[in-house]
C-alpha positions in Angstrom: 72.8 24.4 146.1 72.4 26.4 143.2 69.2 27.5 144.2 69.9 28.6 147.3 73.1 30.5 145.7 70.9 32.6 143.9 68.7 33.4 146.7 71.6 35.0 148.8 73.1 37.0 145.6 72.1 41.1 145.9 69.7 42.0 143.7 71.1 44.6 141.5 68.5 46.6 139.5 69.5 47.7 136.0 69.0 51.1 134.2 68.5 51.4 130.7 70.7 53.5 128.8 68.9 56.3 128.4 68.0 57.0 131.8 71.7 56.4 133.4 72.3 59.1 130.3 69.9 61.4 131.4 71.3 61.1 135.1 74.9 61.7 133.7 75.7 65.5 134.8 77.6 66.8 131.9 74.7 65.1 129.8 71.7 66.5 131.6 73.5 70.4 131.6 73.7 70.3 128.0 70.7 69.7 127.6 68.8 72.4 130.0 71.7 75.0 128.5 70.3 73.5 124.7 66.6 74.0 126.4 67.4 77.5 127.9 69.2 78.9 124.6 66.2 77.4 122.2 63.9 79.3 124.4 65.6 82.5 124.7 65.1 81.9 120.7 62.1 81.6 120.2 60.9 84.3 122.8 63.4 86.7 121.0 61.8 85.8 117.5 58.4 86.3 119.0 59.4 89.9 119.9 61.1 90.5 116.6 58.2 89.1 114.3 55.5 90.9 117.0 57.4 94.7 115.8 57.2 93.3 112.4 54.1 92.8 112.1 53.0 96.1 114.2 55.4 98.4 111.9 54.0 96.8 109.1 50.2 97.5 110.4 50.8 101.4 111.5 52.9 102.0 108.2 56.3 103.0 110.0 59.4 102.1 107.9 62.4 100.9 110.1 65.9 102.1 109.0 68.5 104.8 110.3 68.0 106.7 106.8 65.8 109.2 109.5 69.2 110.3 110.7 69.7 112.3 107.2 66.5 114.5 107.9 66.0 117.8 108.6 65.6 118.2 112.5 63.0 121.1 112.7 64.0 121.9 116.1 65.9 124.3 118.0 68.0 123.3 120.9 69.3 126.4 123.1 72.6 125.1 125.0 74.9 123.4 122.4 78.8 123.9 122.0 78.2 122.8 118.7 76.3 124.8 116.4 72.8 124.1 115.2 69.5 125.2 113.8 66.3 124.0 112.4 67.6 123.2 109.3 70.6 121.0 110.7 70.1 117.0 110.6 69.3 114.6 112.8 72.4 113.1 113.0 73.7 116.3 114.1 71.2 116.6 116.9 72.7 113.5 118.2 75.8 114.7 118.5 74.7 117.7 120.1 72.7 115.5 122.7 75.8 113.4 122.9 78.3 116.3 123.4 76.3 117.9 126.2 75.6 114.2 127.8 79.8 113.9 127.9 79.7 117.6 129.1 78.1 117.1 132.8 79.4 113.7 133.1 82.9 114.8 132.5 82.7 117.7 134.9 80.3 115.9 136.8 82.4 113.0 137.7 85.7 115.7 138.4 83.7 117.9 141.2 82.0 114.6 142.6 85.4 113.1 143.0 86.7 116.2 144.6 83.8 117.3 146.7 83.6 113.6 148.1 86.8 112.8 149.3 86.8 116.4 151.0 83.9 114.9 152.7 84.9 111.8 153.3 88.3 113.0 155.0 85.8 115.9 157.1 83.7 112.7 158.5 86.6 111.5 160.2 88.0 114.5 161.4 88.7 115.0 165.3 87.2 118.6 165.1 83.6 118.2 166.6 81.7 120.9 164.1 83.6 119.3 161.0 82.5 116.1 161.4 79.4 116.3 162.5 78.6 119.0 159.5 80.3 116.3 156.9 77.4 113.6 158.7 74.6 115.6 158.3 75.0 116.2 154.5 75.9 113.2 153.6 72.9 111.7 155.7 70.2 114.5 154.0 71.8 114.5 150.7 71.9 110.6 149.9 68.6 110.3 151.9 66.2 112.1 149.5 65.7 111.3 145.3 68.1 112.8 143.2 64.7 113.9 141.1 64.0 116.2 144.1 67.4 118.0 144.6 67.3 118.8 140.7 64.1 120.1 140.8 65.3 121.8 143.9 68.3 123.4 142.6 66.4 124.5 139.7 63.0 125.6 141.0 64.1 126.6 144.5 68.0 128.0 144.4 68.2 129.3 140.9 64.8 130.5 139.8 64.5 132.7 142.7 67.8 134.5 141.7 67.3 138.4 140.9 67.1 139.6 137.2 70.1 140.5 135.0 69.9 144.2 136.0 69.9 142.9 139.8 72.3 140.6 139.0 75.1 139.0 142.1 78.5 140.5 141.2 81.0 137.9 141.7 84.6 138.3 141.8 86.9 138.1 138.4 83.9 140.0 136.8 81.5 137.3 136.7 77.7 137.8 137.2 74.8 135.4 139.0 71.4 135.7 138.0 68.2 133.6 137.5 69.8 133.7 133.7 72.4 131.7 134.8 76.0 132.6 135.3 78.3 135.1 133.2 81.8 134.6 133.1 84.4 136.4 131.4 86.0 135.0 127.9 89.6 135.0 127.7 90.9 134.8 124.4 94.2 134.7 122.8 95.5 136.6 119.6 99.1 137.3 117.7 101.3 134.0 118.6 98.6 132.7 121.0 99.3 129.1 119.4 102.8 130.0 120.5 101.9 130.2 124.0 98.7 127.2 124.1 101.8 125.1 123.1 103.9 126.3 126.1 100.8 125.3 128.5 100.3 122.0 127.3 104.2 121.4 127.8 104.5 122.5 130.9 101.5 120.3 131.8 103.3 117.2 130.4 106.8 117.7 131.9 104.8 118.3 135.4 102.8 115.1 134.9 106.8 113.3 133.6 108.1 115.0 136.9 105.6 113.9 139.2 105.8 110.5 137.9 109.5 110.0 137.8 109.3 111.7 141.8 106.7 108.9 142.8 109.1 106.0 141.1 112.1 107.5 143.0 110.2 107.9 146.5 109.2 104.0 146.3 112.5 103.0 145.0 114.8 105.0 147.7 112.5 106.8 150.3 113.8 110.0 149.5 111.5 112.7 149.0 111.1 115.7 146.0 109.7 118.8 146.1 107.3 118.1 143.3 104.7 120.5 144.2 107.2 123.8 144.5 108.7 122.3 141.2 105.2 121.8 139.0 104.2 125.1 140.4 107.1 126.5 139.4 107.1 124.8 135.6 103.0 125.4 135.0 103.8 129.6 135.9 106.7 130.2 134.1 107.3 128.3 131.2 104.0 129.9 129.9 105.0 133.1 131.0 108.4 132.7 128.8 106.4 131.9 126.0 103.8 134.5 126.5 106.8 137.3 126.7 108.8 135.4 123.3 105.8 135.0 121.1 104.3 138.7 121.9 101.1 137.5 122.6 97.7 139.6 123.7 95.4 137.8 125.7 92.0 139.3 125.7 89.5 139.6 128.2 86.1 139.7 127.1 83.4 141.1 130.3 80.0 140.1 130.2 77.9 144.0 129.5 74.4 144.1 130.6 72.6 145.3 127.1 68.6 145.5 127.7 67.1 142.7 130.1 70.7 140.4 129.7 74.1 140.1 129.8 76.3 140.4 126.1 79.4 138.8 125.9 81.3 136.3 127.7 80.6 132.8 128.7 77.0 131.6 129.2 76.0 129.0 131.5 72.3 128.0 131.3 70.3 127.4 134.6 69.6 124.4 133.4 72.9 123.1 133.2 74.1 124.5 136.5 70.8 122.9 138.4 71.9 119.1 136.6 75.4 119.9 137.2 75.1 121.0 140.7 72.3 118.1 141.9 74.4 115.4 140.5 77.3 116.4 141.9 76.5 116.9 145.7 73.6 113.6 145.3 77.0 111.5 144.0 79.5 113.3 146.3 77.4 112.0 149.5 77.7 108.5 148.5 81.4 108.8 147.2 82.0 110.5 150.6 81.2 107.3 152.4 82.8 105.0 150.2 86.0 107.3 150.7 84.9 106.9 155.1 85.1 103.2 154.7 88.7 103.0 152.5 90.5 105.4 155.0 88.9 103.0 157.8 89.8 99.5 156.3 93.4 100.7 156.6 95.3 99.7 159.8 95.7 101.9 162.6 99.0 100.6 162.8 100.1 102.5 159.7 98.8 106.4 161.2 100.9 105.6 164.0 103.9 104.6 162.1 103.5 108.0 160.3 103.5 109.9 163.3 105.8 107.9 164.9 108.3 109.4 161.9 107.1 112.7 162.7 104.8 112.9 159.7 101.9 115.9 160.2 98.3 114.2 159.5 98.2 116.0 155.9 101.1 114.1 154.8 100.3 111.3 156.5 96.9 111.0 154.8 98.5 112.6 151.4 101.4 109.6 151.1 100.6 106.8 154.1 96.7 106.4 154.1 95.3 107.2 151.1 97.6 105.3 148.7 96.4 102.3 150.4 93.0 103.3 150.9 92.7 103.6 147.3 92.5 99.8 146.7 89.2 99.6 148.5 87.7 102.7 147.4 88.4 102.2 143.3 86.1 99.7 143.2 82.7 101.3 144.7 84.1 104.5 143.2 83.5 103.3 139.4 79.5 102.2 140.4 79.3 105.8 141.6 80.7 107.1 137.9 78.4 105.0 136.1 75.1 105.8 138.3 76.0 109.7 137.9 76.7 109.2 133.8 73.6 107.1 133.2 71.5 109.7 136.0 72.3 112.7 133.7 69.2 111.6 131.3 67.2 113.1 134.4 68.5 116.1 132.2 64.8 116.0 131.2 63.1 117.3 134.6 65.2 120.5 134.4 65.0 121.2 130.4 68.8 120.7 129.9 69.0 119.7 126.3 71.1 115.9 126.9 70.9 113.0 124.7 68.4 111.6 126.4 66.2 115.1 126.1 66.6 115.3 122.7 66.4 112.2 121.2 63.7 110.4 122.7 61.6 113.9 123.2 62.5 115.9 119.6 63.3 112.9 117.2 61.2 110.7 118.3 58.4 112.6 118.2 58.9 114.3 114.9 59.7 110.7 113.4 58.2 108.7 115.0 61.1 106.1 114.6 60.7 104.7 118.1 63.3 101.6 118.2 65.9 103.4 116.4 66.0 106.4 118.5 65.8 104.1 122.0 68.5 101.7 120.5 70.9 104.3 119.7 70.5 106.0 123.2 70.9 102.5 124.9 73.9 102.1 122.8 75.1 105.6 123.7 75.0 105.0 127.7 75.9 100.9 127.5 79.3 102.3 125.7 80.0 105.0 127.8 79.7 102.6 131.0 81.9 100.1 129.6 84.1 102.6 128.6 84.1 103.9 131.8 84.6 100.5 133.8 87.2 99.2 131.7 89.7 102.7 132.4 88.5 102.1 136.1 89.9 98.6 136.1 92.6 99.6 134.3 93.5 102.2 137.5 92.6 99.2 139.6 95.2 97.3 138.5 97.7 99.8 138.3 97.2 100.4 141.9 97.0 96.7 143.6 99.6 95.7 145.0 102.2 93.7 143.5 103.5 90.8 145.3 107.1 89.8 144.7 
């Protein structure tokens, strides 16, 4: 009977210890996350002992002490000043300062020119729309590389000489020099009246903010624009008239083959400027397409419906919400045009990029360092740049109650 017991009994295999271990989940990705992380290890030592050993062998010392060296270089478009005998740490500030210059501006005349665009696409006027189509599909359809060297080689090279120069209104002059505009300068209480301005820009910003708060509150409307308008005109003016100050218009002379006085903008940073904002305003165009289309028809008709006109209706009804689907694309579109200024190069324009890893590096030779702090230049400014983005994310989700 006993035998015949044990014949009928399952037979039940057992695992050693170690191999129900190794089966155990939380066991087994330990240890391929131990694996992966000793790996990425020892590769990362290999690189770091391979440079080593190759400084070592070509006779390069490592070290920022480079920075305190004489430059030896020129650059000719700088808002800061320099010359030959000005460091290197100075030259990257200067590459820095004019890589922040045509992002900046960049990034405002993208934004603008897009939406414009992006509103013209879906406009009911044949001609409009189809015009807004076919930029967008040329523009985003060819390298950015090629509408730079286009704008540089093509629009402004071909412009007539100084003497021939393209009068433009306000005094301002367009030639293959670049473009002349008049300085306006301030004298005898003019910190009087800079003060006024940036008042009157921060009560209108208060006013338009406390108008917004109020219209979602109670539904009541302010005339914020006729107010603003009014505040940004006058109380400058009341300052200008109290303090007694002269403004000063300086006008670009032609002197010789160029133009003396006023402000000077290069060629080469109109042809960066002007490529990376109509290549980035295509794309931003369509991103803006798609946000005015993910909003319900339901809500244009509810507009109208309250005898909104379709200005207004896109100004307060459409675009508040359409902004909640177009932030996020929208802050790929700023980072692709910050980090596609180091095509700076292609033109001449004298960025970070240009400067550092053409001047310095060659001069001395200090390969990682100048690379690294570039990397760490662009990898700041695009995390800088996505965090204030997702901070205007959040501030306009919605908020559910």
């Amino acid at each position: 009977m006993a035998l015949h017991d044990a014949a009928e009994r399952p037979f039940v295999a057992v695992q050693p210890a170690r191999i129900a271990a190794f089966y155990n989940p939380k066991i087994r990705s330990v240890v391929f996350q131990a694996a992966l992380v000793l790996a990425l290890v020892l590769i990362v030592s290999w690189f770091v002992d391979n440079t080593i050993e190759n400084l070592r062998r070509t006779r390069i010392t490592s070290g920022f002490g480079f920075l305190g060296g004489r430059a030896g270089f020129a650059v000719g478009d700088t808002w800061l000043s320099f010359t030959p005998d000005s460091t290197n740490l100075r030259a990257f500030l200067v590459g820095l300062v004019n890589t922040l210059r045509v992002a900046v501006v960049g990034i405002v005349l993208a934004t603008i020119l897009g939406f414009l665009l992006g509103i013209m696409r879906l406009s009911s006027n044949w001609l409009v729309a189809k015009f807004a189509t076919v930029y967008v599909e040329t523009i985003r359809n060819v390298p950015l590389l090629l509408w730079l060297l286009f704008m540089y080689k093509a629009v402004l090279s071909v412009l007539p000489l100084p003497r021939n120069a393209v009068q433009l209104p306000f005094g301002a002059n367009l030639s293959n020099r670049g473009l002349i505009l008049p300085r306006v300068s301030t004298a005898e209480g003019g910190l009087v009246f800079e003060i006024a301005i940036v008042l009157a820009i921060a009560i209108a910003i208060a006013i338009a903010r406390w108008a917004k708060r109020r219209r979602m509150e109670t539904g009541q409307s302010f005339p914020t624009l006729k107010l603003n308008l009014a505040l940004l005109i006058g109380l400058p003016l009341i300052g200008y008239i109290l303090s007694g100050t002269r403004i000063g218009v300086e006008y670009p002379v032609l002197q010789g083959f160029n133009f003396r006085g006023g402000v000077h903008v290069r060629p080469e940073f109109l042809a960066l400027l002007t490529g990376l904002t109509i290549y980035t305003a295509a794309f931003i165009a369509e991103i803006v397409r798609a946000g005015i289309l993910a909003v319900s028809h339901g809500q244009s008709e509810a507009a109208y419906s309250l005898g909104l006109r379709r200005g207004r209706m896109l100004r307060l009804v459409v675009i508040p919400q359409a902004l909640r689907v177009i932030i996020p694309p929208l802050t790929s579109q700023y980072l692709n045009l910050t980090k596609n200024s180091s095509l700076a190069i292609a033109v001449g324009y004298p960025d970070l990029f240009a400067i550092f890893s053409k001047s310095v590096l060659n001069i001395t030779g200090q390969a990682i360092e100048c690379i690294a702090m570039i990397m760490g230049v662009y990898l700041t400014l695009s995390l800088l740049t996505s965090a204030f983005m997702n901070w205007f994310n959040n501030k306009m989700a919605l908020v559910e109650r």
